[in-house]
N, C-alpha and C positions, 0 to 999 in steps of 0.2 A: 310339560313345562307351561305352566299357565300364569300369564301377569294380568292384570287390569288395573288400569292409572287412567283417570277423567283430571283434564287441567282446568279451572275455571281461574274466573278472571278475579273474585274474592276467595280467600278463608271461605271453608263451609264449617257450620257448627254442627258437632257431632255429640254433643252433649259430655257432663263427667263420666267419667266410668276409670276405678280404682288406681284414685290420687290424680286421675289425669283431668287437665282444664276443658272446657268445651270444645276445644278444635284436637282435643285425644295428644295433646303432649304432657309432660310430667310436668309439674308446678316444680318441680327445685331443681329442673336441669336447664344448665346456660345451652339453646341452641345454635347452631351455626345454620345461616341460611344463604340461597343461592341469591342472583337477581333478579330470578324468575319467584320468589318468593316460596319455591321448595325450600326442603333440609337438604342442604349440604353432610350428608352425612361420610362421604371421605373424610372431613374435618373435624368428624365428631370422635374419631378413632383416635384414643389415649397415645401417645408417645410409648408409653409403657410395653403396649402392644406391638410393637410393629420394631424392627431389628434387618439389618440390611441383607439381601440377598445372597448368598457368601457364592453360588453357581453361577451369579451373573455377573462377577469382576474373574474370579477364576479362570473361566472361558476365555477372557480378553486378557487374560493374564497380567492383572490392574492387583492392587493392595486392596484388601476388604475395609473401607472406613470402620471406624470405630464408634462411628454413631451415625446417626439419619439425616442430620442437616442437609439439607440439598439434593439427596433423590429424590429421585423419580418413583413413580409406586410399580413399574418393573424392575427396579432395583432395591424392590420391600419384598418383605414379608410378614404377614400378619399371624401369632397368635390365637388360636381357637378363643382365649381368654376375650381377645378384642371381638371375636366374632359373637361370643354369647352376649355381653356386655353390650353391644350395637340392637341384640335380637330382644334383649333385656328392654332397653329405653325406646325402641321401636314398640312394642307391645304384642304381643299374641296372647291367641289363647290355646292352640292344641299344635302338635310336633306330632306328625307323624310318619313311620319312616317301612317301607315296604320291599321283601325281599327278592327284587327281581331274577338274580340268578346266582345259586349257592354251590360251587364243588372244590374241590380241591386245590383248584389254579385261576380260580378266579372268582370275586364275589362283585354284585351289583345291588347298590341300593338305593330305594328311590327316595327323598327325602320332600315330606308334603308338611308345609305353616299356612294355619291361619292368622293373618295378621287385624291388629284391631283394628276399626276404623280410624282415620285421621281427617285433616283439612285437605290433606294431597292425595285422596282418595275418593271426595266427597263425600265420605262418609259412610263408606261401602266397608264390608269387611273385604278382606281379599284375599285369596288361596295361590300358593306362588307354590311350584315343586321343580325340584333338580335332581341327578341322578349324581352318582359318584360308584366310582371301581376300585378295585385292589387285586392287582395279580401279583403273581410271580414273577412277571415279567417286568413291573413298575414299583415293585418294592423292594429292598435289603433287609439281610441279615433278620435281626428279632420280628419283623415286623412282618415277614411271607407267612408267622406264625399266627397273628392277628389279624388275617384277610377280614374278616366279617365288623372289625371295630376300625379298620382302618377307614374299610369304603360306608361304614356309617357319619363317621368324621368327614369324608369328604365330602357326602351326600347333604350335609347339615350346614358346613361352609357355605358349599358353592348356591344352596337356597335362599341362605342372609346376605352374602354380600351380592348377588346379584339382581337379588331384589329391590334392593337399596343399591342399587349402582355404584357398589364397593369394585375397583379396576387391579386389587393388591392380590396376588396370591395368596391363599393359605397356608400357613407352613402344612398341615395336615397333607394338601394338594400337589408338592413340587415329587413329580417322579422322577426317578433314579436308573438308573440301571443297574439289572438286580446282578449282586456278585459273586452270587454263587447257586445257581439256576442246577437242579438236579439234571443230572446229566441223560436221565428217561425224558424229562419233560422237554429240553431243547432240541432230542431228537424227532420226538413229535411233532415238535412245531414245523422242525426242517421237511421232515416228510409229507405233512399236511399244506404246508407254504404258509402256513397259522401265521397272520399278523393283527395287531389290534387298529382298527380302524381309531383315525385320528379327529377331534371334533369336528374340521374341517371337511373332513369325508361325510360324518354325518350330516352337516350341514348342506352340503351337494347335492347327497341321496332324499334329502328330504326337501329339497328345492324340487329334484326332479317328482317325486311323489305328489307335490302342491302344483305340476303343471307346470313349474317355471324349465322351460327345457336346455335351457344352457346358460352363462354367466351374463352371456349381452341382458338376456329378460331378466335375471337377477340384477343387474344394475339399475335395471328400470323397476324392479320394485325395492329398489334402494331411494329411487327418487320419489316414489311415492310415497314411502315412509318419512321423507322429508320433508316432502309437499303437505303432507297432514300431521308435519308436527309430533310421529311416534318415536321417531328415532332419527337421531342426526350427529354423525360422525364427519369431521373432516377429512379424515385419512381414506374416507370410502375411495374419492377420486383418485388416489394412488393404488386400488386393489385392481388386478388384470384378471386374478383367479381365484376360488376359493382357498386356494392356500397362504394368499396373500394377507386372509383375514387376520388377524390376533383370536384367539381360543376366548376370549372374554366377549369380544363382539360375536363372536361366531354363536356363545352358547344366546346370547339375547337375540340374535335373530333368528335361532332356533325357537326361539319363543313365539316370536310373530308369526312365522310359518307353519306352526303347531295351533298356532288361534284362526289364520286363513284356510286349515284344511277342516277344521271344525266347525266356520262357517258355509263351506261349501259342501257340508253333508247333509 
């Protein structure tokens, strides 16, 4: 998972290149920006795209609205369609997508964009990659049959919107519990104590990899990341453990600590 983002204190010009103006945005699209003079790109996503959560009023055993007004983006869902269309007016130039583990109960796929240069790049091009899964065990019925398109789907989601600091699930990404799990395969798992490691664990395991030896030193390089302006959540001060994380900050700070263990080689 690699990001690179340089913040400067003007626009950089990055010349045209196909339809786009010199700081690399489209000439006929209305953009939304932050105060920081980024894109706002949560706000770039169509209404069209995006439909409420129907597993997160469920659970609280709440009526599912019948439209978006007033949530929250844990209580969204986004469409692949809003995902292409963001990956669309963003700009790239190559998608590519590599198959890190292919059998029968489970697929992994890695999903690598180069995106174009912009103003909030400096004018860098930049290569951003995320992974995405599909087992037996996080999918239903039709779809345990489509392992290999499912975790390509998810792999392509979770590269755009986290690049672009999209916070909305994918519809592609919400797992399930599968309901009707072959009855060889759950015994294997029983026998094995098989479980899928949760982002959070990754997140842990690769703290500890990167030298950070328990959550106290991960807090402190939580504050460093604030201290230099890479990353800045409010809710950090409310995390006691890595499980406290949300899956969305988990997988971007997975990112930092993937470009820290990279420097340290």
């Amino acid at each position: 998972m690699q990001k690179k983002q340089n913040k400067s204190s003007s626009p950089q010009k990055v010349g045209p290149h196909q339809g786009r103006n010199e700081f690399g945005l489209l000439n006929n699209v209305n953009y939304v920006f932050q105060e920081d003079g980024f894109i706002d790109w949560r706000s770039m996503v169509a209404r069209e795209h995006l439909y409420p959560k129907r597993t997160w009023f469920e659970k609280r055993e709440k009526a599912v609205p019948r439209n978006i007004d007033g949530l929250k983006d844990d209580q969204l869902l986004i469409k692949i369609s809003g995902i292409k269309e963001l990956a669309k007016t963003r700009g790239f130039t190559k998608v590519t997508q590599e198959v890190v583990k292919c059998d029968l109960e489970h697929v992994a796929i890695k999903c690598g964009i180069s995106w174009l240069p912009n103003y909030e790049t400096d004018g860098q091009e930049i290569y951003f990659e995320d992974v995405g899964n599909a087992t037996v065990y996080n999918t239903k019925s039709f779809a345990k049959k489509c392992l290999e398109t499912i975790a390509a789907n998810r792999a392509f989601v979770r590269s755009v919107r986290n690049f672009l600091n999209i916070h909305i699930v994918g519809e592609s990404e919400i797992i399930e519990e599968s309901d009707d799990l072959p009855s060889n395969s759950f015994e294997s798992r029983e026998q094995n104590n098989f479980s899928i490691p949760s982002t959070q664990d990754l997140l842990k395991n690769l703290s500890i990899e990167s030298g950070i030896e328990n959550f106290s030193n991960f807090k402190n390089f939580l504050r460093d990341l604030w201290t230099t302006d890479q990353y800045r959540n409010e809710e950090a001060k409310n995390w006691l453990d890595y499980s406290d994380i949300p899956t969305d900050a988990a997988r971007q700070l997975m990112g930092f600590l993937n470009s820290l263990s990279k420097k340290s080689k």
